[in-house]
C-alpha positions in Angstrom: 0.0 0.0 0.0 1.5 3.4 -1.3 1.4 6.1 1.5 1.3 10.2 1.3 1.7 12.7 3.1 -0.4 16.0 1.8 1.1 19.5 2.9 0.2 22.6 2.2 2.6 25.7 1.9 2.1 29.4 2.1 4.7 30.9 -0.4 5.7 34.5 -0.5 5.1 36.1 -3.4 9.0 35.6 -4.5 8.8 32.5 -3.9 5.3 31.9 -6.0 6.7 33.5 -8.5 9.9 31.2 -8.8 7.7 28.2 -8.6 5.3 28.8 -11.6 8.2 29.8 -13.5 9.3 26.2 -12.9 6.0 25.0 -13.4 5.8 26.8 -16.4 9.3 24.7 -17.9 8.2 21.9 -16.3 5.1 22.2 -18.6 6.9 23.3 -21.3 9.3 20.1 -21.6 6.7 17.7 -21.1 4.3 18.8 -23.8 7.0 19.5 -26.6 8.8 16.0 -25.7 4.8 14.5 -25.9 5.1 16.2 -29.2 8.2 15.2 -30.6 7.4 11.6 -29.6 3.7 11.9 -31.3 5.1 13.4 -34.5 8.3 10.9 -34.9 5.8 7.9 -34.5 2.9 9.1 -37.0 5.3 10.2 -39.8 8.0 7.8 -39.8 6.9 4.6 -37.4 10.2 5.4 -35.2 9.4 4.9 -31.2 11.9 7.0 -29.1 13.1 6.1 -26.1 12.9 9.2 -23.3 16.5 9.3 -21.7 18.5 8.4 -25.2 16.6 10.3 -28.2 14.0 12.6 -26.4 16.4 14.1 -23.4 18.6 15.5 -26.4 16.0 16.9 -28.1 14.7 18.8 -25.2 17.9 20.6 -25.2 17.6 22.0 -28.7 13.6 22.7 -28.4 14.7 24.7 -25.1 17.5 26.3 -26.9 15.6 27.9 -29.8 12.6 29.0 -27.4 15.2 30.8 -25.8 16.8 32.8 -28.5 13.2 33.0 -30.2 11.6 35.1 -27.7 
């Protein structure tokens, strides 16, 4: 039987701030790798695994979001 332990915090303002920009690129990698992996698999049949092909690819989706805006 899995266990949790629910807590609730009371961030500053700063700190909110900070944590929905993390969110926020949290969100951000998930949904462009979900992407990526959709797109790779209805055009050409290839299945990619996270770590090997998708982490790598992260890296240059972040990098041009980056310089794009």
């Amino acid at each position: 039987m899995r266990r949790a332990t629910k807590v609730r915090i009371y961030p500053t303002d700063e700190q909110a701030a900070f944590l929905n920009a993390q969110f926020g690129a949290v969100r951000f990698a998930y949904n462009k790798a979900l992407h990526i992996q959709r797109h790779m698999f209805k055009r050409h049949g290839i299945s990619l695994k996270p770590k090997r092909d998708l982490k790598p690819m992260l890296a240059v989706a972040k990098n041009r979001a980056n310089t794009a805006g």
